[in-house]
C-alpha positions in Angstrom: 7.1 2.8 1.1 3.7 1.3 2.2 3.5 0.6 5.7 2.0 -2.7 6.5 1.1 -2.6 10.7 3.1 -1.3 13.5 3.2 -3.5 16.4 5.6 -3.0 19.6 7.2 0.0 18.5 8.1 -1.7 14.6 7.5 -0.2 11.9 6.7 -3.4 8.7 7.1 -1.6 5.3 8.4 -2.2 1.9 9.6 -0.6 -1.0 7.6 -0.5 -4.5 11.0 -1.4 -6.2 11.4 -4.3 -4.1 8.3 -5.8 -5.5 10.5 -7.9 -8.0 12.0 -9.6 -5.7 10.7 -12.5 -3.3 8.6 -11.5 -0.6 10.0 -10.1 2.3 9.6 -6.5 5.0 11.5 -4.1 6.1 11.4 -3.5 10.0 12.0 -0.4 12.0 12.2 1.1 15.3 14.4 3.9 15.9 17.4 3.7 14.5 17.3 0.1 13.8 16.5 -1.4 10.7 16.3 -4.6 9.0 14.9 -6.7 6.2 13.4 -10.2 6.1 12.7 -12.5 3.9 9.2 -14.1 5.3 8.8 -17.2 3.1 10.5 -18.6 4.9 11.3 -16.4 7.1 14.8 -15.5 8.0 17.2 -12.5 8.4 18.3 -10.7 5.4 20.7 -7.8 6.6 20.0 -5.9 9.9 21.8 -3.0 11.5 21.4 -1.8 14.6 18.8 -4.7 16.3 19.8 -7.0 19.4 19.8 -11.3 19.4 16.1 -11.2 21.2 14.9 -8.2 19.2 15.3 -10.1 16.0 13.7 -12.9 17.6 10.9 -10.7 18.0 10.6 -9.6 14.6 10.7 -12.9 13.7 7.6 -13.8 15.9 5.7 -10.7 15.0 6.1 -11.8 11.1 5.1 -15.6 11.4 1.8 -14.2 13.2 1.4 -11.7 10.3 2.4 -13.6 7.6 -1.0 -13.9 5.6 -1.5 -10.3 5.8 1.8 -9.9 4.6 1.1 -12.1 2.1 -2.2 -10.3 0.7 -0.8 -7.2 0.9 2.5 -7.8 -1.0 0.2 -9.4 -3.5 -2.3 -6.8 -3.9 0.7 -3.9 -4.5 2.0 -6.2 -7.5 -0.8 -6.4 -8.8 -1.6 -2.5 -8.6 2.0 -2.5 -10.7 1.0 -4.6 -13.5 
């Protein structure tokens, strides 16, 4: 599970099997997880994560969203 950045305590991975399937991060922090779709973005599941921390998340994505991008982008195409 490639970590992407860390910022405020999260954690922005995701999984090489996930690759198949549209572009989106897994988010940690403690005991909290959660998964979001970023284009566009918007809550998948989530367990464990408050109203304003998903808010957060949310905010933290759209500012990283290239990077996110370019990064999910190069790990398919290490797969291929």
């Amino acid at each position: 599970m490639p970590v992407i950045f860390r910022e405020k305590g999260y954690e922005f991975s995701f999984y090489m099997f996930d690759l198949n399937e549209p572009i989106h991060v897994h988010v940690r922090k403690g005991r909290s997880q959660a998964k979001f779709w970023v284009s566009p973005i918007a809550v998948a599941w989530t367990r464990g994560y408050r109203a304003h921390e998903l808010t957060e998340i949310e905010r933290i994505i759209r500012e990283n969203e290239e990077t996110i991008h370019d990064i999910w982008r190069r790990e398919n195409d290490k797969r291929q």
